[in-house]
C-alpha positions in Angstrom: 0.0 0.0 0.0 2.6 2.8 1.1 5.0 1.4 -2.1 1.8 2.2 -4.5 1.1 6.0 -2.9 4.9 6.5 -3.3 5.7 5.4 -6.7 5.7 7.9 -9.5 5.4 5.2 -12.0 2.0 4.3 -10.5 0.8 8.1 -10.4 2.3 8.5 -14.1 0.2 5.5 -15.7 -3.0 6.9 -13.8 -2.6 10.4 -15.7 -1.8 8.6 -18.7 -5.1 6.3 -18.2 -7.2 9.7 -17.7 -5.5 11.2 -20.9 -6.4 8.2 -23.0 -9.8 8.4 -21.3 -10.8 12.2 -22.5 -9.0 10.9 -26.2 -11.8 8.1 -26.2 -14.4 10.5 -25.7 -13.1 13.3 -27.7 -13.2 10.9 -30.4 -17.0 9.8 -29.3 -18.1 12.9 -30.0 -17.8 13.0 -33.6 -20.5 9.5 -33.4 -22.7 11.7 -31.5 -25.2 14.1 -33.5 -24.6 18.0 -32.6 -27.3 20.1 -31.8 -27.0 23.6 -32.0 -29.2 26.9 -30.7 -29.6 30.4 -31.0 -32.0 33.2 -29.4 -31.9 36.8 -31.0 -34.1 39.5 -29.4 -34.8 42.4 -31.1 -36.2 45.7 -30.5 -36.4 48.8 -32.5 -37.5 52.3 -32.5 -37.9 54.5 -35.3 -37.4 58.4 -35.7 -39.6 59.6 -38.4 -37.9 62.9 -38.8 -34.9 61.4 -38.5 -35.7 59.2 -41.5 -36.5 62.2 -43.6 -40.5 61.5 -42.8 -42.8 64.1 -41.5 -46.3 63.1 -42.0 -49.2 65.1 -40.5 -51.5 62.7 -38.0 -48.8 60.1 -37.5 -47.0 60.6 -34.3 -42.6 61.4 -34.9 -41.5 58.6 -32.9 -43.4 54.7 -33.6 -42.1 52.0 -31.4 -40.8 50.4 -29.8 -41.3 47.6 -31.3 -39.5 43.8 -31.3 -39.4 40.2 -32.9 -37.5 36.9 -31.4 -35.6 34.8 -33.7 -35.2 31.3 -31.8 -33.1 28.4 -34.0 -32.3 25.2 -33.4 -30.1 23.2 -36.0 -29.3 19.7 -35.5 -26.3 17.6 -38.0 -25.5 14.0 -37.8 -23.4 11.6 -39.0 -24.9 8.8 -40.2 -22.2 7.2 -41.6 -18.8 8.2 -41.2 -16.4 4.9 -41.3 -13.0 7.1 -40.5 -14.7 8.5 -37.3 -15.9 5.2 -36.1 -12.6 3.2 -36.9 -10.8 6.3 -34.8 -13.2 5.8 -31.9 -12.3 2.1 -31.8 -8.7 2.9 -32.1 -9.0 5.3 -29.2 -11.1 2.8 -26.8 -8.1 0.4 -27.4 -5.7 3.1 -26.7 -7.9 2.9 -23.1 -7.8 -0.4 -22.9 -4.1 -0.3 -23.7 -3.6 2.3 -20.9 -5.4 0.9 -18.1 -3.5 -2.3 -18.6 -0.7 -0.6 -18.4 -1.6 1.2 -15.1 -2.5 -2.3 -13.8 0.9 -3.1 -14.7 2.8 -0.5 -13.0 1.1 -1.4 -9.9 2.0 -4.9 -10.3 5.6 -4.3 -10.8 5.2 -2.2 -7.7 4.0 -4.6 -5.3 7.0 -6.9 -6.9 9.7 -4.7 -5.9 8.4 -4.1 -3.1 7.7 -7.9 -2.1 11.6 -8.7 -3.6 12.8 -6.0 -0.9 11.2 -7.0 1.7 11.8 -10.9 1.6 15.6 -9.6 1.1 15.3 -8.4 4.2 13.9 -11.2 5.7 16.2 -13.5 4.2 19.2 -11.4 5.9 17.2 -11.4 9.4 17.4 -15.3 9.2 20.8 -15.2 7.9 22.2 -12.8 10.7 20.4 -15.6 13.3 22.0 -18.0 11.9 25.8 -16.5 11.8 24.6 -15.5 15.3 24.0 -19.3 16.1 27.2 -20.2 14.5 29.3 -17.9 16.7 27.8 -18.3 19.6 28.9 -22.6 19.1 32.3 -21.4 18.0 32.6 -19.3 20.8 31.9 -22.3 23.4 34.5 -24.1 21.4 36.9 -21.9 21.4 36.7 -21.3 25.3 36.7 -24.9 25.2 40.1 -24.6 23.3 41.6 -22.4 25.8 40.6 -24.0 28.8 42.0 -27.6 27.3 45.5 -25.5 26.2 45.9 -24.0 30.0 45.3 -27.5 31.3 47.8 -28.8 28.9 45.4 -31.6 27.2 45.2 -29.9 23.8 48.5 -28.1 21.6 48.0 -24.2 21.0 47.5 -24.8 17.4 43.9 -26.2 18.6 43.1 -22.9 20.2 44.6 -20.8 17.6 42.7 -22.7 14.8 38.9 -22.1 17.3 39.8 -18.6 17.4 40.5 -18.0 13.6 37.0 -19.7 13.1 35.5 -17.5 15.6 37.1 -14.3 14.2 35.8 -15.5 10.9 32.4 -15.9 12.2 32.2 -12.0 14.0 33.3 -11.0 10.8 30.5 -13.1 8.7 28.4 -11.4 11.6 29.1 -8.0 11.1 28.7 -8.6 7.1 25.5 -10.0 7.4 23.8 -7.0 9.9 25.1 -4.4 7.2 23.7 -5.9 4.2 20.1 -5.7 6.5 21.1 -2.1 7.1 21.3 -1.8 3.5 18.0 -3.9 2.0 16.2 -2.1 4.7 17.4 1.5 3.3 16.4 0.6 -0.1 13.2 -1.3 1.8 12.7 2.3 3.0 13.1 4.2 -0.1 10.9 2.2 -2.4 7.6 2.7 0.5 8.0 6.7 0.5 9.8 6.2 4.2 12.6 8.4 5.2 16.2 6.7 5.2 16.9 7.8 8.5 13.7 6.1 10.0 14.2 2.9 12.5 11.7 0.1 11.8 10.6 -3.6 11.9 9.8 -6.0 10.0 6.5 -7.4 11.7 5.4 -10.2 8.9 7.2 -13.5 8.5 7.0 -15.1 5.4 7.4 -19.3 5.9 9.5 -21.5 4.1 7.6 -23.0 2.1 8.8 -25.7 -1.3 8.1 -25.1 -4.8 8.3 -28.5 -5.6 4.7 -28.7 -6.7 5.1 -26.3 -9.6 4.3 -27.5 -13.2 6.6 -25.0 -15.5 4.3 -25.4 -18.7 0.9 -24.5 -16.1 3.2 -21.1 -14.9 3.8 -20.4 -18.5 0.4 -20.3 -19.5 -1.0 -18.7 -16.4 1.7 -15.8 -16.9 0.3 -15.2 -20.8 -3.0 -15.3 -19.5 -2.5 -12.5 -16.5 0.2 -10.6 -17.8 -1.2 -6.8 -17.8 1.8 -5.8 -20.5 1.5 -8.6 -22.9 -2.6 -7.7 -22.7 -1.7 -3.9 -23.1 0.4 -4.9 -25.9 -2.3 -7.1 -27.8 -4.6 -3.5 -27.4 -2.1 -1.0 -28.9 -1.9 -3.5 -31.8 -5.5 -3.7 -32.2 -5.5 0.3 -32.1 -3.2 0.4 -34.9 -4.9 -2.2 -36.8 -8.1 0.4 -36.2 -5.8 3.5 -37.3 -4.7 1.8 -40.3 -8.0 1.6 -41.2 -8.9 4.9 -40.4 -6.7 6.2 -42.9 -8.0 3.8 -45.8 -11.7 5.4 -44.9 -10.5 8.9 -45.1 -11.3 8.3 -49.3 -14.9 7.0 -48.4 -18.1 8.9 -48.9 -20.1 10.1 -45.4 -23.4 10.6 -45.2 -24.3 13.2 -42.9 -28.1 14.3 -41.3 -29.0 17.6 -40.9 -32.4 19.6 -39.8 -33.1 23.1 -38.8 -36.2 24.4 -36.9 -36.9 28.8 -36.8 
């Protein structure tokens, strides 16, 4: 959850998603008949003298007077093939696109699930190099003790202490490369480096034994976000190549006007 609010990727693909959106619709629109309206209103007054008039009995100034002019126009295509092979072109594009988003997301919750099992794995490992010197430490005390009381030759205490000395040093590798998969842990979940914290969730051992190759195979074709975005952005241009074949096609085109 924090890995998909952090990652730019993520956020990317869902403004990419909403562009290809508003192209699917923009392209709609030409399917969609257009209606169009107007409302003039009018009103005049005349100035008789004014106008070069001056009748006897007939008052100077006649008005005011007005008329309304309402209009209403509708247009259609009926048949446009380039439009409609656009349109299909574009709801692949969004097809293509939210794949795609689905996709990033995906590959986010991989890299994050890699880096934390990482760490995991080096939790278990420093345990076990802990384990490991804690029995060479025995034996080399052992070592010494049997040395002092003259039952063992010093080359059996130097040779427990070199295995020892290898073992703190195993140690101290081991706790730096956690330090290290839990900074890059850290930076792939939008935490900052300097912040301390634990991993709560252990993930079991568990054997892949069980796992028919072939069955993966064709269970990773069949969910696989980018090979699906991929078979949309082909079909798109399959519908854009056809677009541009229509272009030399007749339309046929409604239109109607009401006063």
């Amino acid at each position: 959850q924090r890995g998909i609010k952090a990652n730019l990727g993520v956020i990317l693909s869902g403004a990419q998603t909403a562009a290809a959106r508003g192209e699917r619709l923009s392209q709609l629109q030409a399917l969609l008949p257009a209606v169009d309206g107007s409302l003039k209103e009018s009103v005049i007054q005349l100035d008789l003298p004014a106008e070069g008039l001056r009748i006897p009995g007939l008052p100077k100034i006649i008005g005011p007077f007005g008329f309304t002019d309402l209009r209403a126009s509708l247009t259609w295509s009926l048949i446009d093939v380039a439009s409609l092979r656009n349109y299909l072109a574009a709801r692949h594009n969004f097809a293509a696109a939210q794949l795609s988003a689905q996709d990033a997301r995906d590959l986010v919750v991989l890299v994050v699930g890699n880096a934390y099992l990482l760490a995991l794995a080096d939790e278990t490992r420093i345990a076990s190099v802990e384990a490991q010197a804690a029995t060479a430490k025995v034996s080399l005390d052992q070592a010494v003790d049997n040395h002092q009381a003259g039952t063992a030759p010093l080359l059996d205490e130097l040779r427990a202490r070199v295995d020892s000395q290898s073992l703190e040093q195993q140690l101290i590798v081991a706790r730096n490369a956690l330090e290290k998969d839990k900074l890059t842990l850290a930076r792939v979940i939008g935490l900052p480096l300097e912040q301390s914290f634990t991993l709560a969730d252990k993930a079991p051992y568990a054997v892949f034994d069980q796992i028919d190759v072939e069955a993966a195979i064709r269970e990773a074709h069949a969910n696989r976000k980018d090979l699906a975005a991929m078979v949309e952005q082909a079909r798109a241009a399959e519908q854009l190549r056809k677009a541009a074949t229509a272009d030399r096609l007749p339309k046929l085109t409604f239109g109607s006007e009401e006063h």
